[in-house]
Every structure is written in C-alpha cells, then in structure tokens.
VMD Tcl script that draws the C-alpha trace (Angstrom):
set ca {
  {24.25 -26.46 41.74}
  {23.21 -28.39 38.40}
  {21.55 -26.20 35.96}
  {17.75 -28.57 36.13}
  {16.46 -29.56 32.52}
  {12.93 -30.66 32.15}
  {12.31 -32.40 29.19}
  {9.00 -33.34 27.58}
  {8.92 -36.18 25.45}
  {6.97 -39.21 25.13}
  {9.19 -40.91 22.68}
  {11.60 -42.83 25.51}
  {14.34 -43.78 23.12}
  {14.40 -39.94 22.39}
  {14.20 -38.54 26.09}
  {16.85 -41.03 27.27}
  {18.74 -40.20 25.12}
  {18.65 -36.29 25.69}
  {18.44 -37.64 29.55}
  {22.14 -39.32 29.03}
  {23.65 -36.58 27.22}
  {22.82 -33.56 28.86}
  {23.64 -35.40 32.81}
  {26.70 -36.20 31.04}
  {27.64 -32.41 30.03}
  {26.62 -31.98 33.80}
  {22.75 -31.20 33.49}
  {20.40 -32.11 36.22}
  {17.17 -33.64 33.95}
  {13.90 -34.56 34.71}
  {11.51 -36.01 32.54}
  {7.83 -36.11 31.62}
  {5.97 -38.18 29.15}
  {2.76 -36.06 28.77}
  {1.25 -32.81 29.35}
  {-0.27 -33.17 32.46}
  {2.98 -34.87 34.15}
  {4.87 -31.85 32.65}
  {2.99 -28.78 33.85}
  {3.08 -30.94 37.61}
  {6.95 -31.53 37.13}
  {7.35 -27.90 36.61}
  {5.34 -26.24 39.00}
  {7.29 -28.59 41.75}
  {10.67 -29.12 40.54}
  {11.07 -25.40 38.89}
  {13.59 -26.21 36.44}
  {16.02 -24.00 34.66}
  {14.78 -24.87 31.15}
  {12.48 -27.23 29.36}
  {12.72 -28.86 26.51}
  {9.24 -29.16 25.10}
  {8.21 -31.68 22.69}
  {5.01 -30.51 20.32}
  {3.24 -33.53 20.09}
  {2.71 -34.92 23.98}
  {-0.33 -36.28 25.01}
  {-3.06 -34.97 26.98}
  {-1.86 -31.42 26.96}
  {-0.17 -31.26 23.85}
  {3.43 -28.66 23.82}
  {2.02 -25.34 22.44}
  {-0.54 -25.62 25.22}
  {2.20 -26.08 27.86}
  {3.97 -23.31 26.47}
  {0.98 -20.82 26.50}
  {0.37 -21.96 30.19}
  {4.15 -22.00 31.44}
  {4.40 -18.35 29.99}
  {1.76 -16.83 31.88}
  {3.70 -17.32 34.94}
  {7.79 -17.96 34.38}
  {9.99 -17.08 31.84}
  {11.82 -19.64 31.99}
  {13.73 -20.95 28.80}
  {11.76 -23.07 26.48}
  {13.34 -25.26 23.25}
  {10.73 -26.72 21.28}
  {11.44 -29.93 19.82}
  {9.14 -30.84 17.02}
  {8.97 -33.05 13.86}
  {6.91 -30.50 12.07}
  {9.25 -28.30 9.63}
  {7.03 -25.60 8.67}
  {7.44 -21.99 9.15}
  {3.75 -21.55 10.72}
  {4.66 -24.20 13.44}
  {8.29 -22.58 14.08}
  {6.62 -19.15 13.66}
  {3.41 -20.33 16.31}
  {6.20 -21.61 19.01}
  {8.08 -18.69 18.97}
  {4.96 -16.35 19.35}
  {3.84 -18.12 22.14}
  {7.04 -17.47 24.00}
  {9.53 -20.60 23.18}
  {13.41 -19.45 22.49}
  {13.91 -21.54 20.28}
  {13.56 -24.70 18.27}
  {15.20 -28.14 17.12}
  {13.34 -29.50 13.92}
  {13.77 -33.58 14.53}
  {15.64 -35.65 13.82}
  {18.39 -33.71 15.66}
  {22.05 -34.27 16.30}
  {23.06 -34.35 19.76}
  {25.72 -32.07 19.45}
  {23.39 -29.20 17.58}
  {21.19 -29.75 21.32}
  {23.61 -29.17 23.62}
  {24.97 -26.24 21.90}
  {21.17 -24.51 21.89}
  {20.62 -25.39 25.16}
  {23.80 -23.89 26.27}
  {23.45 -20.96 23.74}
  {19.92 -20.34 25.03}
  {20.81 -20.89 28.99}
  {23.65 -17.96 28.11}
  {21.23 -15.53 26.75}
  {18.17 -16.12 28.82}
  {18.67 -13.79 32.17}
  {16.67 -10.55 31.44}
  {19.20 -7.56 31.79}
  {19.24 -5.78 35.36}
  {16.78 -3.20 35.77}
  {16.78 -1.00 38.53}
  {13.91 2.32 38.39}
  {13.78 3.20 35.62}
  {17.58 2.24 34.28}
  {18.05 -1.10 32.29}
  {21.82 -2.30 32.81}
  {22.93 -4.77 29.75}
  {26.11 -5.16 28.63}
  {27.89 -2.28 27.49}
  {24.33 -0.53 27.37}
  {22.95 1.69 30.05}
  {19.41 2.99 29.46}
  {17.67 5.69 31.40}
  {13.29 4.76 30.63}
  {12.26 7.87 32.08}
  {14.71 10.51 30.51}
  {14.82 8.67 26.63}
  {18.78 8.74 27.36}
  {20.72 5.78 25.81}
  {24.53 5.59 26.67}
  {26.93 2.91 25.15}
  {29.95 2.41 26.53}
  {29.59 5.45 28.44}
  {28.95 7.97 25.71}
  {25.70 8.76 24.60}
  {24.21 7.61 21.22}
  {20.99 10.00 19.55}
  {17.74 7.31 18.97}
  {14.56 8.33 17.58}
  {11.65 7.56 19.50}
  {10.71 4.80 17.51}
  {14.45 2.99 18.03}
  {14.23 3.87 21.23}
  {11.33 1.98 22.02}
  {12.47 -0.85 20.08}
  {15.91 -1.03 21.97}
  {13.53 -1.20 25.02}
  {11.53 -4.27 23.32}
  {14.79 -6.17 22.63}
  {15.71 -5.51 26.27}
  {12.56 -6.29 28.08}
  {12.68 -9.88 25.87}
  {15.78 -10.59 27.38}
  {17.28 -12.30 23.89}
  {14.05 -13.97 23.01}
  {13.18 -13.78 19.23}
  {10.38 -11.04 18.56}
  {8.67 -11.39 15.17}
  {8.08 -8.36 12.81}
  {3.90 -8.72 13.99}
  {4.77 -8.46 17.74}
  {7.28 -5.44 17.26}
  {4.71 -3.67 14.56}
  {2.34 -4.04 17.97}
  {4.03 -3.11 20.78}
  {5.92 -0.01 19.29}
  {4.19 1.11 16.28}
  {0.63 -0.23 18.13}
  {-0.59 -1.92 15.25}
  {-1.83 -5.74 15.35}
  {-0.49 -7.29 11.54}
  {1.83 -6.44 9.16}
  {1.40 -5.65 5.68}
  {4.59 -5.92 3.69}
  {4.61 -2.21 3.45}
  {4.70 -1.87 7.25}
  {6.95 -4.96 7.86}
  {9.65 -3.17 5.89}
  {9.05 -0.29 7.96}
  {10.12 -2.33 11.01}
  {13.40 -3.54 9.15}
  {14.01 -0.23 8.26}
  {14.12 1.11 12.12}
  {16.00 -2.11 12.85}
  {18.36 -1.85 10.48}
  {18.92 2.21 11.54}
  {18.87 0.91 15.40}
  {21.58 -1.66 14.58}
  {23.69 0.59 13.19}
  {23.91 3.09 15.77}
  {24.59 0.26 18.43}
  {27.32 -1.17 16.66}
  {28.31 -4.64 17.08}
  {30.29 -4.10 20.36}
  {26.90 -3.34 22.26}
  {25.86 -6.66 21.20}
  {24.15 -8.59 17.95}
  {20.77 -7.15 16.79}
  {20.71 -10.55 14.78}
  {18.25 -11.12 12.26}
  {16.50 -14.62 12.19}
  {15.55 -15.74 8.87}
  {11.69 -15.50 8.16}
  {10.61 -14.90 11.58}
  {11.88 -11.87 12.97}
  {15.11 -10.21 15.28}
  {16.97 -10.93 18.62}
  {19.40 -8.87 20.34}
  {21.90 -10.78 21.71}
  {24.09 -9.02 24.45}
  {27.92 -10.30 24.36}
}
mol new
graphics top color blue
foreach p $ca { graphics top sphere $p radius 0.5 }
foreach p [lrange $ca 0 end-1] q [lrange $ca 1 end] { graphics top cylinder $p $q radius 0.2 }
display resetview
C-alpha cells in the first residue's frame, strides 16, 4: 500500500506541484487548503505524514501541529517562508521533524520526506527493553548492550540514550533535554554546555556503528539509528 501524504498548503501552484511529484515517486497525497480542512483530512484519512504549511488559514500550521501531537506521532515537515531560527526552533518544539525553508527544490523534498519516513518508527519496546538497531536497552536494570557487549553509561547518558530513543529520531533541543533529564526548564549557556558535554561523552561510547548522535546546527541533537 502507498505510503499517504497529507499536505497543507493553500498556495495551489505549490501543493500541485508537491501533489505531482510525490504520486509520481509513488506517494498517495491528499490535500488541504486550510486548517480546519486539514485537522478533518487527518482525523479521517490518517495519513503517513503531513506536510504542513505555517501560514494556512483559519487554523494556522503551528496550531495544527500542537493539536496533531497530542494524539499521533505521525511525521510532520513544516514548510514555511519564514527563515528565522525562532520559527525553525518553535516548529521543532512543538513536535515537527523537520523543515523546508521556501522556496524549495523538489528534489531537496522528496529526499526529507523519504529521509524522515525512514527514521520515523519509534524503536520496539517490549517491558521494559527498547530494541533499536544494534542497541538493546534493559529500563529497569540501567544495562545498555551494543552489539551484544555491554557499554558502562552514567546515569545522566543513560537517561539521555533513553530520550533519543523514546523520540524515535525526532530532533530534541538543548531546553527540552536540560528538562527531561537534568529536570530543569531553560538553559543558561553554562548548563547548555553541560548537555553537549554528556552528549558528546554519550556519542562516544556508542560509536558510530550504533547509529548517528547527529548534531543539528543551532537547535539541538538527533539520534539517528542506521
């Protein structure tokens, strides 16, 4: 069956054109030109992924974000016009995967939206064991085996391996990691150096066979499991 592609756009030179390239790299696509239409399209047709224009009418995208991610984590690319970091930055936070900045080659799409579709199943948990990869983690006993052999985290890498695996290759920012492991709500640069720090230590005890703790420039880290 036909990976199904919702896309939100009210431009309709822009969505038929995403329409006619992605059907023709063998996409299913629906499309939506506002809010309201989207939020209905999705809760009937539950696609695969969305593409999410910012600037729709009636709802507008970061709203339709916001309310997709409270129920689905389903893969979101934002497509916006606006090129600052505090718009990229505000996406991400509110649970997108990733963004196009407009005007964007066709080409560039297609390979996020396959590069996203890739990385977007959440590794197989089962009790208290998370299966990824070449990583097996026991939650309960703090025991982290690679390949088979066991690998020594602290308890502060250890709970951000368990971050990067619960996101399922979503980008976390250094504010949301500073809260969930370290349980504090905004980062200083002191403390966001802290987080590199541990990252950087975690990353090097993974290696880059267990998969790519990849750093995303200005915004924050994603593991990405090969």
């Amino acid at each position: 069956m036909a990976t199904k592609i919702l896309i939100v756009e009210d431009e309709k030179e822009i969505s038929g054109l995403l329409k006619y390239n992605l059907e023709a790299n063998g996409y299913s696509t629906t499309v939506a030109y506002d809010g309201e239409s989207a939020l209905s399209l999705f809760k009937k047709s539950k696609p695969d992924m969305i593409l999410l224009d910012l600037m729709v009418p009636k709802v507008d995208g970061m709203e339709i974000c916001k309310m997709v991610r409270r129920e689905s984590r389903v893969p979101i690319i934002i497509l916006t016009a606006k090129k600052s970091e505090t718009d990229r930055v505000l996406g991400l936070e509110l649970g997108a995967d990733d963004y196009v900045t407009k005007p964007f080659s066709v080409r560039e799409l297609l390979a996020r939206v396959k590069s996203v579709l890739r990385r977007s199943s959440v590794p197989a948990q089962t009790g208290n064991r998370i299966h990824a990869g070449k990583l097996e983690v026991d939650l309960e006993k703090y025991d982290v085996k690679l390949n088979g052999k066991a690998i020594g985290l602290s308890a502060k890498e250890f709970s951000l391996l368990k971050v990067f695996l619960q996101a399922g290759g979503k980008v976390l920012t250094r504010d949301q990691l500073l809260e969930t492991v370290w349980g504090m709500e905004r980062a200083s640069e002191i403390e966001s150096r802290t987080v590199d720090q541990h990252v950087a230590r975690l990353r090097g005890k993974l290696g880059v066979e267990s998969g790519r703790l990849v750093t995303v420039k200005n915004i924050g880290y994603k593991l990405r499991l090969e």
